[in-house]
C-alpha positions in Angstrom: -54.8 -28.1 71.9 -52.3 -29.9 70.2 -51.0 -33.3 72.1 -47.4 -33.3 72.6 -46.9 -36.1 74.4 -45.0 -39.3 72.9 -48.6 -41.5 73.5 -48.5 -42.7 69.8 -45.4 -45.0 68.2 -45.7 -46.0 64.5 -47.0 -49.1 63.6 -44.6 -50.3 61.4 -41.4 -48.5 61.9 -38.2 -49.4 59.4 -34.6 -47.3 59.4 -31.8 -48.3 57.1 -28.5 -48.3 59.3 -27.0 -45.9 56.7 -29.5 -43.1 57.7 -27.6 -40.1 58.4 -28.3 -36.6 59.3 -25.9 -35.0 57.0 -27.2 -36.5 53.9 -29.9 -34.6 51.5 -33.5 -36.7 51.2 -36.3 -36.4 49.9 -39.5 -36.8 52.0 -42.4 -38.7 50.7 -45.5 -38.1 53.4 -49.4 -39.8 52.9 -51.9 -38.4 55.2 -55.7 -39.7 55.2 -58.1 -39.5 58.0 -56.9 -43.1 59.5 -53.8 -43.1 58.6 -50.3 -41.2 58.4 -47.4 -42.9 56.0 -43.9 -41.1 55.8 -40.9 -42.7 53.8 -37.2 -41.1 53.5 -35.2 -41.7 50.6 -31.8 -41.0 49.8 -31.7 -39.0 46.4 -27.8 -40.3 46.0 -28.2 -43.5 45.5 -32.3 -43.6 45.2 -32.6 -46.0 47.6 -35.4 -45.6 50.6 -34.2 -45.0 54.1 -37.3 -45.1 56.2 -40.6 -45.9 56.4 -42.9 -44.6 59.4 -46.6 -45.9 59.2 -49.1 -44.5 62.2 -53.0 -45.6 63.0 -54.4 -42.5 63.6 -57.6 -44.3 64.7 -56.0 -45.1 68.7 -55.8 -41.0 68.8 -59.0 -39.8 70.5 -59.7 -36.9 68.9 -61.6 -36.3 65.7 -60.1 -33.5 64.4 -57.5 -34.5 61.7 -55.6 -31.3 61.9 -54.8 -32.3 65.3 -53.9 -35.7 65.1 -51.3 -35.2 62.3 -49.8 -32.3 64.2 -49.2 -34.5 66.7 -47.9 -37.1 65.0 -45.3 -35.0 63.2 -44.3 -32.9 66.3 -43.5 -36.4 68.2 -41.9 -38.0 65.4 -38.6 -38.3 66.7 -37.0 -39.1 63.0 -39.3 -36.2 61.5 -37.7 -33.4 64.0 -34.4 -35.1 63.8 -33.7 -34.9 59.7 -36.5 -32.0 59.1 -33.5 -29.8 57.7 -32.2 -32.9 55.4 -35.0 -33.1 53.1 -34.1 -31.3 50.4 -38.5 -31.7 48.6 -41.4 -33.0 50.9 -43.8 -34.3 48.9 -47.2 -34.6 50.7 -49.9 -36.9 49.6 -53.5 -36.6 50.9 -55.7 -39.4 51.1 -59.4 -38.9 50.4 -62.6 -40.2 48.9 -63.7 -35.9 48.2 -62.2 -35.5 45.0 -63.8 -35.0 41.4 -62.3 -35.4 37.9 -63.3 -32.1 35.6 -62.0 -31.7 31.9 -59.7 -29.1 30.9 -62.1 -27.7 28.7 -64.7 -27.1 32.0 -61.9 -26.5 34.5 -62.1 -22.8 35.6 -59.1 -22.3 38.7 -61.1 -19.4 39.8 -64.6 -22.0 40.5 -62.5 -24.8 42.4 -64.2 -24.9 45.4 -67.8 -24.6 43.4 -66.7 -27.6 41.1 -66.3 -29.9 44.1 -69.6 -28.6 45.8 -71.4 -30.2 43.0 -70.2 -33.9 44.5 -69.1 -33.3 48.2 -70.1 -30.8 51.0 -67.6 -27.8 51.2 -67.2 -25.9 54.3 -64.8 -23.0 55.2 -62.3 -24.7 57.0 -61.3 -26.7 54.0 -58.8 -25.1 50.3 -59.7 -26.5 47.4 -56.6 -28.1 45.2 -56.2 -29.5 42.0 -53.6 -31.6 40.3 -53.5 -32.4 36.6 -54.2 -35.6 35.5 -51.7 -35.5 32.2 -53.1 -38.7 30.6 -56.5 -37.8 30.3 -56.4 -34.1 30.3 -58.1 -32.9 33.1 -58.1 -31.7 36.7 -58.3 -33.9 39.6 -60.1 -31.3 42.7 -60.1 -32.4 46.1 -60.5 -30.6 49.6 -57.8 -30.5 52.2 -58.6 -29.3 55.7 -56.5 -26.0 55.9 -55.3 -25.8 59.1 -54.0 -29.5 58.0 -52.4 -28.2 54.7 -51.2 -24.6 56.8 -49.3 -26.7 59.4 -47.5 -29.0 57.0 -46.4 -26.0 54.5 -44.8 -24.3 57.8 -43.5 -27.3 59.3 -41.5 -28.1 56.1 -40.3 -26.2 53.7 -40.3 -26.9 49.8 -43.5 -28.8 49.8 -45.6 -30.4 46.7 -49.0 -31.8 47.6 -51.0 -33.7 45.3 -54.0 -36.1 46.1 -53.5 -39.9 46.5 -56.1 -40.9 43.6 -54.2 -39.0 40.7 -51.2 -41.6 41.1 -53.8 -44.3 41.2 -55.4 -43.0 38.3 -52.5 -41.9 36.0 -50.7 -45.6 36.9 -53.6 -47.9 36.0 -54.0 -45.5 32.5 -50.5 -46.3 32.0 -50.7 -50.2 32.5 -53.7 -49.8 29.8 -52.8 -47.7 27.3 -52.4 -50.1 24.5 -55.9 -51.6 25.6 
């Protein structure tokens, strides 16, 4: 059962006075098993608006599906401007991920790929992001009733995992080297 109770305030809460509901934004979310990270920002004049961070470690349960359901249905600024954001882009945070070249990369096998590194189980989809610099696929697992929840929650969502940022910035820092 989900907790809809107001028991859990962010720990680092930030709102730019100009923060209006009839603007357009663009939502930038981070989910991880600790942790939940939202920021807002204004596409007109690319500036950031908000910045929610939450310790998902004080909720008691240990199912992440429910904790970040939680956190998003009590997020006052979240229900408030959910019609505003004009792309969410949602970020998971996670140590199961595998990096597979293009020319092994088969979208049909995802979930086999990854079972070569991690434990799979049912309640978890397999994604993959391209990793342009090095050309290959970056595969990870995302609980689904996690992934299910955000993708009806908010429309015009793009998920990628954490590490291919991480990954495609430090190439980029280091490609002349």
């Amino acid at each position: 059962m989900i907790n809809t109770e107001k028991a859990l305030a962010p720990w680092i809460s930030v709102e730019d006075e100009s923060l209006n509901v009839t603007n357009e934004y663009d939502l930038y979310l981070l989910t991880g098993n600790d942790t939940i990270q939202f920021a807002i920002l204004d596409n007109d004049r690319t500036k950031f608006v908000a910045l929610h961070d939450y310790n998902l470690l004080s909720l008691k349960s240990d199912d992440i599906a429910e904790k970040v359901m939680s956190v998003i249905l009590n997020d006052e600024l979240l229900s408030t401007y959910k019609k505003s954001f004009r792309k969410v882009f949602i970020s998971y945070s996670s140590s199961k991920n595998t990096l597979i070249p293009n020319a092994f990369y088969n979208d049909a096998e995802k979930k086999n790929l990854l079972s070569f590194n991690f434990n799979t189980y049912e309640n978890e989809i397999a994604y993959n992001d391209k990793v342009r610099q090095i050309d290959a696929q970056l595969l990870y697992n995302v609980d689904k009733r996690t992934a299910d929840f955000l993708n009806g929650f908010f429309s015009n969502t793009v998920h990628h995992n954490a590490t291919n940022s991480l990954i495609e910035g430090i190439i980029l820092q280091h490609k002349k080297q």
